[in-house]
PDB file of N, CA, C, O and CB in Angstrom:
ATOM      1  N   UNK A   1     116.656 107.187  84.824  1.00  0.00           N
ATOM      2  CA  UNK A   1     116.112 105.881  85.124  1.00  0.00           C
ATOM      3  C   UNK A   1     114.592 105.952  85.026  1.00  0.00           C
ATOM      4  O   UNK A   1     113.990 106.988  85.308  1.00  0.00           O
ATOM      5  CB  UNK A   1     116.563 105.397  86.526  1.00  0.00           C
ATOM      6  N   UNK A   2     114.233 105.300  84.790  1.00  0.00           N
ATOM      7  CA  UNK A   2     112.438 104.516  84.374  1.00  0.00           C
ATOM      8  C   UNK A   2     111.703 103.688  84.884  1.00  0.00           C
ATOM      9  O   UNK A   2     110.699 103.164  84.402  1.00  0.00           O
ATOM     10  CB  UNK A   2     112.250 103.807  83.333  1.00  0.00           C
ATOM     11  N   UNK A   3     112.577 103.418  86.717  1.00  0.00           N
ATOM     12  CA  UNK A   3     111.813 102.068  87.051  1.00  0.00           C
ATOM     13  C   UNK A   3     110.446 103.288  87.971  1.00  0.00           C
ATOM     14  O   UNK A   3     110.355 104.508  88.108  1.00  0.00           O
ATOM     15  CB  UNK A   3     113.079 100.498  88.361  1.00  0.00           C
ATOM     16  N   UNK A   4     109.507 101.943  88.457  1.00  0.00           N
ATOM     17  CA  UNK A   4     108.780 103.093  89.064  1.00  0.00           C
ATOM     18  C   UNK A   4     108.212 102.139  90.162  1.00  0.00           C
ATOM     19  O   UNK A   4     108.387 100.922  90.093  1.00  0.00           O
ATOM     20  CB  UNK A   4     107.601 103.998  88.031  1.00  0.00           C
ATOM     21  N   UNK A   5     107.481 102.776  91.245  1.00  0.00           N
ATOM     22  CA  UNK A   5     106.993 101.689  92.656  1.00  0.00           C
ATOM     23  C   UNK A   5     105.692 101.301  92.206  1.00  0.00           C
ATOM     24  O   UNK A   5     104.841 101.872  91.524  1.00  0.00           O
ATOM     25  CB  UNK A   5     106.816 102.479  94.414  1.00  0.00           C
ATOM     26  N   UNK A   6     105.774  99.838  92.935  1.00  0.00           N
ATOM     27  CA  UNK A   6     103.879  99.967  92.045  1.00  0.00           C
ATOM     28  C   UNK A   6     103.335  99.018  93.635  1.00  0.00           C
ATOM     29  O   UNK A   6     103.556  98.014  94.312  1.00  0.00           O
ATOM     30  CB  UNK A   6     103.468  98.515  89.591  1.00  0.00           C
ATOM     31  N   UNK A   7     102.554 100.167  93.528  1.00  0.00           N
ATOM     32  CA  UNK A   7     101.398  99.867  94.801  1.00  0.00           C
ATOM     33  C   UNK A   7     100.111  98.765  94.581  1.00  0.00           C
ATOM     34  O   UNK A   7      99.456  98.876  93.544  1.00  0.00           O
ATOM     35  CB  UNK A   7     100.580 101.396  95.127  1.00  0.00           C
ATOM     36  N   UNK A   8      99.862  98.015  95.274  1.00  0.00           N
ATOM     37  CA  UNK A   8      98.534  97.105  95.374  1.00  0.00           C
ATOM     38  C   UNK A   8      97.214  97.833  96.327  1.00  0.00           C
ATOM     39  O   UNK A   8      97.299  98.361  97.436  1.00  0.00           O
ATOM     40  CB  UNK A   8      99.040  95.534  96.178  1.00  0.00           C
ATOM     41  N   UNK A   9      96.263  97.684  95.643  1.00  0.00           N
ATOM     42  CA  UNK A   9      94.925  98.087  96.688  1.00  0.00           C
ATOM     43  C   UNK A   9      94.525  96.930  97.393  1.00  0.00           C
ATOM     44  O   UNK A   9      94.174  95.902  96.815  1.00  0.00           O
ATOM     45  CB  UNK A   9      93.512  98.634  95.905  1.00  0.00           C
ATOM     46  N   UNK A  10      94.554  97.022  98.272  1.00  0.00           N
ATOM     47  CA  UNK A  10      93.760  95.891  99.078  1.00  0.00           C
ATOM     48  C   UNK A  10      92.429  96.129  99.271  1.00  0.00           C
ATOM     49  O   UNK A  10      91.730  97.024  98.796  1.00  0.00           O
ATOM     50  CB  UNK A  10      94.268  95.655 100.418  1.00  0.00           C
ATOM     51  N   UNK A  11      92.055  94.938 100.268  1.00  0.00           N
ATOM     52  CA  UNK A  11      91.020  94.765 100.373  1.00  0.00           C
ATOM     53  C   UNK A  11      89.410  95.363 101.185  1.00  0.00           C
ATOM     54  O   UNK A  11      88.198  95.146 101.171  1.00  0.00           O
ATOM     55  CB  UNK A  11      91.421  93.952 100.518  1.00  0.00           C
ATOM     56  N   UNK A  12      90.917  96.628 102.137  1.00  0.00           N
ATOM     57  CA  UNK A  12      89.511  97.777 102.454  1.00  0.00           C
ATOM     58  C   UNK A  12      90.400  99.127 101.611  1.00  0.00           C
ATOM     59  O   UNK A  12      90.867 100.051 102.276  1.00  0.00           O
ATOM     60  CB  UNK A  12      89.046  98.227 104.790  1.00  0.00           C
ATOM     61  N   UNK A  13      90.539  99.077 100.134  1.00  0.00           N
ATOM     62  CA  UNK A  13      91.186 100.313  99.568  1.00  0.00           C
ATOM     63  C   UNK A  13      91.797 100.940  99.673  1.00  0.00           C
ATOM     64  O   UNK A  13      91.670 102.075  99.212  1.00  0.00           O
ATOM     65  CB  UNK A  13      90.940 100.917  99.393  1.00  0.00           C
ATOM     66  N   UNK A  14      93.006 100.453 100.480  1.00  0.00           N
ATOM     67  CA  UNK A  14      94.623 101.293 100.979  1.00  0.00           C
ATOM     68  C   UNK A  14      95.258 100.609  99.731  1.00  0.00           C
ATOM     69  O   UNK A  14      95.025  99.586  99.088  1.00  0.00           O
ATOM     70  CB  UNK A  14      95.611 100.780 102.892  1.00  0.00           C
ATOM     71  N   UNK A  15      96.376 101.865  99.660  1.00  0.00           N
ATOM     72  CA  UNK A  15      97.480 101.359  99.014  1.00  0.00           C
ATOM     73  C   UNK A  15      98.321 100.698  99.436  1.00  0.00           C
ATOM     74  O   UNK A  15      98.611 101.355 100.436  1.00  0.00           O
ATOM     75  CB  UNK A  15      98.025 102.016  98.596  1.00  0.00           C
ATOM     76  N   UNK A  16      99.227  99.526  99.443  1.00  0.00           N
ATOM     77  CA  UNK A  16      99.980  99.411 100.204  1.00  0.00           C
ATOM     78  C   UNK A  16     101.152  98.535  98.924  1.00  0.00           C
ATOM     79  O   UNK A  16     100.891  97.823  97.954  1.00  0.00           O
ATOM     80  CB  UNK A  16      99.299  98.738 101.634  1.00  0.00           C
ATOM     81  N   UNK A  17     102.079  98.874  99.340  1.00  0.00           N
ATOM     82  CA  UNK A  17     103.509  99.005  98.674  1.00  0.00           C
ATOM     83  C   UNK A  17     103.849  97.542  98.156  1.00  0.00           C
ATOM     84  O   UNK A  17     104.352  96.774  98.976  1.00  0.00           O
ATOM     85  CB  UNK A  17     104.744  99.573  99.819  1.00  0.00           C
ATOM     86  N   UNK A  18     103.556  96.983  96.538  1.00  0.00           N
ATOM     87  CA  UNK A  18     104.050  95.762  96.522  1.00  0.00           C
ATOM     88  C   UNK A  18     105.184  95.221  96.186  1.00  0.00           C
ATOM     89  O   UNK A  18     105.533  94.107  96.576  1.00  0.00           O
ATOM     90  CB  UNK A  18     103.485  95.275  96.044  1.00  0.00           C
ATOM     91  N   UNK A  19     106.075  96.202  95.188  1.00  0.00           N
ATOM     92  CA  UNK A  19     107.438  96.011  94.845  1.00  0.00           C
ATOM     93  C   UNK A  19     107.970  97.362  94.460  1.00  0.00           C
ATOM     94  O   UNK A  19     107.213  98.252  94.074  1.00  0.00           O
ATOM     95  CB  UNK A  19     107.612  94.973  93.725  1.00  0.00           C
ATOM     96  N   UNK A  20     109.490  97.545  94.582  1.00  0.00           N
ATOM     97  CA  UNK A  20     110.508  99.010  94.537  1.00  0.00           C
ATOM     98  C   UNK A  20     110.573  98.797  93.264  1.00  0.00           C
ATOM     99  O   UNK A  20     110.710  97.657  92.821  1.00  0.00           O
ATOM    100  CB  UNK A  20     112.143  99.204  95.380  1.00  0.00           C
ATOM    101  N   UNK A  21     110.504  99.627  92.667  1.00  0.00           N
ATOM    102  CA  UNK A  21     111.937  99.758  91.255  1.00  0.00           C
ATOM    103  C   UNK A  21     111.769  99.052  90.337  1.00  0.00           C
ATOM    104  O   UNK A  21     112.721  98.504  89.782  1.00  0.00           O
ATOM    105  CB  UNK A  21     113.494  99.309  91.525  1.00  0.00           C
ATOM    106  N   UNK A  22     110.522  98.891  89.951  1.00  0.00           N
ATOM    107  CA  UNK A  22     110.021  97.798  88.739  1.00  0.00           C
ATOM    108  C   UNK A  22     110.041  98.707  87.616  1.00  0.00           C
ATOM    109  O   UNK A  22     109.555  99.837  87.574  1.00  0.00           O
ATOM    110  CB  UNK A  22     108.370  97.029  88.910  1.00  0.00           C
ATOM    111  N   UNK A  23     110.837  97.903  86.456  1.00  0.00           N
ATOM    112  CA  UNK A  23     111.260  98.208  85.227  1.00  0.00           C
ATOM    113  C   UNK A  23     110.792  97.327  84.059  1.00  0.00           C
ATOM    114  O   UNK A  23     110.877  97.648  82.874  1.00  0.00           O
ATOM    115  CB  UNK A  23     112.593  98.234  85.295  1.00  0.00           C
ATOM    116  N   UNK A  24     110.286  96.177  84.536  1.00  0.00           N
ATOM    117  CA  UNK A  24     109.593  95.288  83.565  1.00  0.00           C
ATOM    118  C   UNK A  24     108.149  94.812  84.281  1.00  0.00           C
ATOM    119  O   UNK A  24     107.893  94.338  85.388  1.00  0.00           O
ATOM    120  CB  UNK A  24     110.618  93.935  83.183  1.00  0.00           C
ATOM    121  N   UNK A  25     107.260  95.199  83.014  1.00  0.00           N
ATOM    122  CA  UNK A  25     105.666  94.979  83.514  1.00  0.00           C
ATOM    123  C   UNK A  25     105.399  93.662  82.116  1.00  0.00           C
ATOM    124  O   UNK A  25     105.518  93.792  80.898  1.00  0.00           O
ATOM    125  CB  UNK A  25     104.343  96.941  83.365  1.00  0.00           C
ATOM    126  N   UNK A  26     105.044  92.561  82.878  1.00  0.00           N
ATOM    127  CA  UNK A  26     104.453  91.830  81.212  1.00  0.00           C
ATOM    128  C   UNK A  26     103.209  91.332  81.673  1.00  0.00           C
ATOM    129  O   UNK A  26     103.185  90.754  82.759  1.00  0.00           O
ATOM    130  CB  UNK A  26     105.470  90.316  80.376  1.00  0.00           C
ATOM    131  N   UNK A  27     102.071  91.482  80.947  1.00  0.00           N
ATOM    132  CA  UNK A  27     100.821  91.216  81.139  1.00  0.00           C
ATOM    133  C   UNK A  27     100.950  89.194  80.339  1.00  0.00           C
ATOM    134  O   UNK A  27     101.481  88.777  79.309  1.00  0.00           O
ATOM    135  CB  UNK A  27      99.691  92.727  80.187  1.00  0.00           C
ATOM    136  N   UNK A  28     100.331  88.620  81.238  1.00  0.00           N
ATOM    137  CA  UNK A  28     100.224  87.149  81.050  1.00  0.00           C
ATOM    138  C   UNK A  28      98.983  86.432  81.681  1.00  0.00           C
ATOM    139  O   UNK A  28      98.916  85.947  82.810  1.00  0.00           O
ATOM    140  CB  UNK A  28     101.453  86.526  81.621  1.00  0.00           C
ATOM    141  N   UNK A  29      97.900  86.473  80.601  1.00  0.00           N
ATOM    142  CA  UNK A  29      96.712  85.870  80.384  1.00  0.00           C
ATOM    143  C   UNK A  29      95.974  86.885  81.634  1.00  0.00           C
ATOM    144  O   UNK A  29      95.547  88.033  81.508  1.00  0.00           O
ATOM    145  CB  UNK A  29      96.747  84.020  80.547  1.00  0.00           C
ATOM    146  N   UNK A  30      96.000  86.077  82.766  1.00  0.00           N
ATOM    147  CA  UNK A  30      94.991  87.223  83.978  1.00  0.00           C
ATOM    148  C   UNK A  30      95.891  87.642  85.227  1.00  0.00           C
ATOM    149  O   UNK A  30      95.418  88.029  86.295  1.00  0.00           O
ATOM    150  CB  UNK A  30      93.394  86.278  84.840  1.00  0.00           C
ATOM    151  N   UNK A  31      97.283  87.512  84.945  1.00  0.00           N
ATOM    152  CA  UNK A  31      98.037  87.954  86.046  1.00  0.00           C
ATOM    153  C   UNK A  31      99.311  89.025  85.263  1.00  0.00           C
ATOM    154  O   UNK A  31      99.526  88.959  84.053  1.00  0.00           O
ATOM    155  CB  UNK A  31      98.665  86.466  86.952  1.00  0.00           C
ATOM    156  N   UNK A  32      99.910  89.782  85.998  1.00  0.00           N
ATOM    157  CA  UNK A  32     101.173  90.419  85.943  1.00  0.00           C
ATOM    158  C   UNK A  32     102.499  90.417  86.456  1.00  0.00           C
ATOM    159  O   UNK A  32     102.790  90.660  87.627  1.00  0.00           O
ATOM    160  CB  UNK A  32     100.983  91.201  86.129  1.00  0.00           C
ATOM    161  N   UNK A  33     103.496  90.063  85.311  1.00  0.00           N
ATOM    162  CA  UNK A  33     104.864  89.543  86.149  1.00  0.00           C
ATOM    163  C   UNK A  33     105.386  91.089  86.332  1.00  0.00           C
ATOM    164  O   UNK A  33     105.013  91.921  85.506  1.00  0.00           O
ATOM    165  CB  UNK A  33     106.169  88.303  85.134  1.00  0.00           C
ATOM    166  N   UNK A  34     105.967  91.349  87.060  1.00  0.00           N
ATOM    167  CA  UNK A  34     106.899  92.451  87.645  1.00  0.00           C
ATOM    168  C   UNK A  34     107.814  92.283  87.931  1.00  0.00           C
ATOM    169  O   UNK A  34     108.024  91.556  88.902  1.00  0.00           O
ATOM    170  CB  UNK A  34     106.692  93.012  88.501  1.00  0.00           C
ATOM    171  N   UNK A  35     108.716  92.806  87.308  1.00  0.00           N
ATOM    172  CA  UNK A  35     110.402  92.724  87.651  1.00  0.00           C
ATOM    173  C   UNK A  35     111.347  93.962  87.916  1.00  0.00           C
ATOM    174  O   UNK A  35     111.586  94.884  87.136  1.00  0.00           O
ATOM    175  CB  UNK A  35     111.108  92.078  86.442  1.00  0.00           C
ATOM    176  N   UNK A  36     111.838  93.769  89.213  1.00  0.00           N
ATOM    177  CA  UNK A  36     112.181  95.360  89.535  1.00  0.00           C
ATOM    178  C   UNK A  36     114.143  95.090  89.216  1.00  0.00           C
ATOM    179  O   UNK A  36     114.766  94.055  88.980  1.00  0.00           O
ATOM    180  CB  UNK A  36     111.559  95.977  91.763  1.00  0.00           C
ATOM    181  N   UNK A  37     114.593  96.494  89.350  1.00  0.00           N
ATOM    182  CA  UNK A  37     116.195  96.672  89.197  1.00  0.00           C
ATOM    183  C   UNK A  37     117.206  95.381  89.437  1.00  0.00           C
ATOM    184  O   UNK A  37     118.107  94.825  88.810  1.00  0.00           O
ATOM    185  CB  UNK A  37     116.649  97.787  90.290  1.00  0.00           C
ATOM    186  N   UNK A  38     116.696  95.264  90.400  1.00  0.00           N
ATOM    187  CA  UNK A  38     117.619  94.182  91.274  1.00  0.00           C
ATOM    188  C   UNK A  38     117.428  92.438  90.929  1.00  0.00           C
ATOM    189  O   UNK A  38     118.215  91.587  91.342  1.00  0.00           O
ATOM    190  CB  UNK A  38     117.143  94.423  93.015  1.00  0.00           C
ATOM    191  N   UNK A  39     116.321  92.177  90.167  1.00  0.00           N
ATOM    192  CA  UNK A  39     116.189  91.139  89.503  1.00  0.00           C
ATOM    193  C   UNK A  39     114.725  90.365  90.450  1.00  0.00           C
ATOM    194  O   UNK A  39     114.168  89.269  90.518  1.00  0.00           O
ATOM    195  CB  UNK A  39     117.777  90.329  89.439  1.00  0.00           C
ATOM    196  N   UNK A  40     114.628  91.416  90.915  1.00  0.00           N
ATOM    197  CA  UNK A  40     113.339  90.568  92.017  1.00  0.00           C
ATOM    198  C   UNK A  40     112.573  90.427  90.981  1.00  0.00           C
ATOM    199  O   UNK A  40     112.891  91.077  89.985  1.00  0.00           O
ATOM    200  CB  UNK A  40     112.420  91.433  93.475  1.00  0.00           C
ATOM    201  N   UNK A  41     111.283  89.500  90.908  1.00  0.00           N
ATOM    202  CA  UNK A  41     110.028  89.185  90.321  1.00  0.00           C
ATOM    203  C   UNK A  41     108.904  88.400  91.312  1.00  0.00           C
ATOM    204  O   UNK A  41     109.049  87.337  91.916  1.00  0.00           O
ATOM    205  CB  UNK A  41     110.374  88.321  89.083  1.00  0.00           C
ATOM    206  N   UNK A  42     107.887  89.179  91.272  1.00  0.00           N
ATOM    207  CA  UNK A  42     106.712  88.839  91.758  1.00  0.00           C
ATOM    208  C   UNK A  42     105.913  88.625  90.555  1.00  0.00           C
ATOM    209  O   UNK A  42     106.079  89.189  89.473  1.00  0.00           O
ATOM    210  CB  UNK A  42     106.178  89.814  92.696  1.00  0.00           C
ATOM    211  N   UNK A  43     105.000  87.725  90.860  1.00  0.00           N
ATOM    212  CA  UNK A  43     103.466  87.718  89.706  1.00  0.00           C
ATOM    213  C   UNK A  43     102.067  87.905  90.827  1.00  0.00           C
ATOM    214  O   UNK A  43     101.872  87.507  91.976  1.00  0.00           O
ATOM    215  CB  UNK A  43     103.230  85.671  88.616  1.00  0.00           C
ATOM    216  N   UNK A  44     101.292  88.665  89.907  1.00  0.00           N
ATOM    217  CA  UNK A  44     100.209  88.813  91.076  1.00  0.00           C
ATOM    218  C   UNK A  44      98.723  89.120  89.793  1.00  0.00           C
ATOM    219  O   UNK A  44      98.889  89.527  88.643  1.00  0.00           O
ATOM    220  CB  UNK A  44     100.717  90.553  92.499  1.00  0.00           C
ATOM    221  N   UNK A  45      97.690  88.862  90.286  1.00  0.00           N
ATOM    222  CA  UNK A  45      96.432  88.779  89.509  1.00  0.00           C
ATOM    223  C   UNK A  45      96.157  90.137  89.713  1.00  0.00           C
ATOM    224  O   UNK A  45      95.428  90.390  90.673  1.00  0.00           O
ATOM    225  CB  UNK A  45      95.262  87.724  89.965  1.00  0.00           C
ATOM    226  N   UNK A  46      96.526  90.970  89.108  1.00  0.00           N
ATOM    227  CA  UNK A  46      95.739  92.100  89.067  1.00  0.00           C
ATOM    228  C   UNK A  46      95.469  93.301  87.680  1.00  0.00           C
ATOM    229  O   UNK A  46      95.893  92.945  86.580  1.00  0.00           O
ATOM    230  CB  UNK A  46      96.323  92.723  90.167  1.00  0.00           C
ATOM    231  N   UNK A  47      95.126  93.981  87.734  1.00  0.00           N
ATOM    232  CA  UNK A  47      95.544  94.917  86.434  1.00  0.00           C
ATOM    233  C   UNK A  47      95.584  96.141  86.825  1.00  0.00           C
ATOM    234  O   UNK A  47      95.202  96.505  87.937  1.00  0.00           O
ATOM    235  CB  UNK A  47      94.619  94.912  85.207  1.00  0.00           C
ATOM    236  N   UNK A  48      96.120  96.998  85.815  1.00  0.00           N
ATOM    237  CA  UNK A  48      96.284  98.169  86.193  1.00  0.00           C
ATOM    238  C   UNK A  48      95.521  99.072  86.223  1.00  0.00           C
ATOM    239  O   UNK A  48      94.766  99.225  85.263  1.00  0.00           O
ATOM    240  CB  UNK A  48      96.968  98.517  85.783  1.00  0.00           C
ATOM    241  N   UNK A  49      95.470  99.966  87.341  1.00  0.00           N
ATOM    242  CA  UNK A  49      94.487 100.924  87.830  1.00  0.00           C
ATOM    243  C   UNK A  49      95.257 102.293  86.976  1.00  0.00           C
ATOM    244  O   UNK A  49      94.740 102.833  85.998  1.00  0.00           O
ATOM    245  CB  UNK A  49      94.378 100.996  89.783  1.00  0.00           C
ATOM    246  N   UNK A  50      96.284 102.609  87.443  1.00  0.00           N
ATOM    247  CA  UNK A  50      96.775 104.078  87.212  1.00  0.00           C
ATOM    248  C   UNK A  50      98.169 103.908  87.074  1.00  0.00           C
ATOM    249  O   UNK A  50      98.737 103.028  87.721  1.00  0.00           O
ATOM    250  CB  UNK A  50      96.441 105.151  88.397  1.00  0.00           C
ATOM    251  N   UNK A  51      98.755 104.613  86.344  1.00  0.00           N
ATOM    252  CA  UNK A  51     100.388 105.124  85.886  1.00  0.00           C
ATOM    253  C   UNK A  51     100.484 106.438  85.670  1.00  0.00           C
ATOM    254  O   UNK A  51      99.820 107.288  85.077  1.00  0.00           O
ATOM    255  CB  UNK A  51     100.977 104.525  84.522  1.00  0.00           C
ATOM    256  N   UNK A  52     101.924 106.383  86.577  1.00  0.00           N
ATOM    257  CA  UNK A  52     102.106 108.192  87.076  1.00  0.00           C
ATOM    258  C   UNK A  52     103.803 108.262  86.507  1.00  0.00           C
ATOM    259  O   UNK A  52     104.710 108.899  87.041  1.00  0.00           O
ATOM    260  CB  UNK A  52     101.912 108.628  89.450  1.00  0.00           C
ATOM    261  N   UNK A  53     103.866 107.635  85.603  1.00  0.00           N
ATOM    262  CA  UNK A  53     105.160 107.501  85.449  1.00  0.00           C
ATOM    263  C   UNK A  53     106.203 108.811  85.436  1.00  0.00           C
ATOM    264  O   UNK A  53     107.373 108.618  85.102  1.00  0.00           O
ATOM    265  CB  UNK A  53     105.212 106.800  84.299  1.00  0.00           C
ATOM    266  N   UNK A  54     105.778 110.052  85.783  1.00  0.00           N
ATOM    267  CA  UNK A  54     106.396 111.206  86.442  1.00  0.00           C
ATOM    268  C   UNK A  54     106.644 111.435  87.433  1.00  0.00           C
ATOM    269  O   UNK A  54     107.327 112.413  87.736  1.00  0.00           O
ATOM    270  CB  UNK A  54     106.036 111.999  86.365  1.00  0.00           C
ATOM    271  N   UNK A  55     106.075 110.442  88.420  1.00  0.00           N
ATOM    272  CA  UNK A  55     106.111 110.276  89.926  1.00  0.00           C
ATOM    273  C   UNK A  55     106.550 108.765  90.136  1.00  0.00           C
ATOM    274  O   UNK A  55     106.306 108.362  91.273  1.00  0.00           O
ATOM    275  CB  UNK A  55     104.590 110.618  90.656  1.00  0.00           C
ATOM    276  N   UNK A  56     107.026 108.027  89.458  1.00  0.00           N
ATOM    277  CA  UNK A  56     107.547 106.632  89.452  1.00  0.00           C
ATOM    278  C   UNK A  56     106.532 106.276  90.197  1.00  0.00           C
ATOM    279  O   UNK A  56     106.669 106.636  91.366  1.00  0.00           O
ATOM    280  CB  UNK A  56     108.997 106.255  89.978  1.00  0.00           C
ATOM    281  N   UNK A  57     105.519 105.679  89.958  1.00  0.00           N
ATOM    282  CA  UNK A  57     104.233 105.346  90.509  1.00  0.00           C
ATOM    283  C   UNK A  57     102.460 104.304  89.868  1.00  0.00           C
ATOM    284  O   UNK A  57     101.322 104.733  89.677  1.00  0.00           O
ATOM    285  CB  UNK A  57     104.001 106.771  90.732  1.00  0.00           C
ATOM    286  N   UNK A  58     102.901 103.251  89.764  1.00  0.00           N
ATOM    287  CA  UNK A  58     101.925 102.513  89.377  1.00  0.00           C
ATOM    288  C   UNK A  58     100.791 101.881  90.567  1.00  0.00           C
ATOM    289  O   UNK A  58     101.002 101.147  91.532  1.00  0.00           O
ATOM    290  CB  UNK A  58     102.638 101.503  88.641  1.00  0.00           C
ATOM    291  N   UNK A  59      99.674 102.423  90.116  1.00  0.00           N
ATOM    292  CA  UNK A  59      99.054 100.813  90.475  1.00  0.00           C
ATOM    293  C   UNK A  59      98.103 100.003  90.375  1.00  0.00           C
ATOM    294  O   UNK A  59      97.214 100.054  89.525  1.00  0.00           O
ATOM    295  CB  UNK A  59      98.952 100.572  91.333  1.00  0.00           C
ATOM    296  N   UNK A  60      98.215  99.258  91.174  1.00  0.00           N
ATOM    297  CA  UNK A  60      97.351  97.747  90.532  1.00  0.00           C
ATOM    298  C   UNK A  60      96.030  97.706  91.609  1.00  0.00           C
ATOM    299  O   UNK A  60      95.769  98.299  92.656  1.00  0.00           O
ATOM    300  CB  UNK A  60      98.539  95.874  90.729  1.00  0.00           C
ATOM    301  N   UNK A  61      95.400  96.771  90.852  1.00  0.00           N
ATOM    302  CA  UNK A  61      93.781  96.668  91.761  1.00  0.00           C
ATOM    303  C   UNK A  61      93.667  94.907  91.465  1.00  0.00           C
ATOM    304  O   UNK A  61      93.877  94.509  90.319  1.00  0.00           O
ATOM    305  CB  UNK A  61      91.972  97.902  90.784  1.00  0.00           C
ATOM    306  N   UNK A  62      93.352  93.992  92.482  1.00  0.00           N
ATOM    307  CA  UNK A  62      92.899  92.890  91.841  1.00  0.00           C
ATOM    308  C   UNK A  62      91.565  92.597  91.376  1.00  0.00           C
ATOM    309  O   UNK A  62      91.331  91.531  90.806  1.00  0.00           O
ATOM    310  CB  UNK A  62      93.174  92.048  92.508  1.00  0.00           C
TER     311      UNK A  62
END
């Protein structure tokens, strides 16, 4: 399997956990849809900081 967790930085530079098991990333104009295993989808303004995809591990910065 290939999904991976993808963390958000907030706003004093913690990571903190925004969705499990995301398997679909689509970049759309200045935001990112995310869609994990289970059919969840969030969109959120951010881009990507780092991919660890050996550690199922993305993340985002707004």
């Amino acid at each position: 399997m290939c999904e991976a967790n993808v963390y958000l930085i907030d706003e004093s530079g913690e990571e903190k956990l925004f969705l499990e098991f995301v398997d679909i990333i689509v970049p759309e104009e200045d935001e990112l849809v995310l869609e994990n295993i289970f059919g969840e989808r969030k969109i959120v303004k951010a881009k990507i900081k780092e991919m660890t995809l050996v550690n199922h591990r993305i993340v985002l910065q707004k």
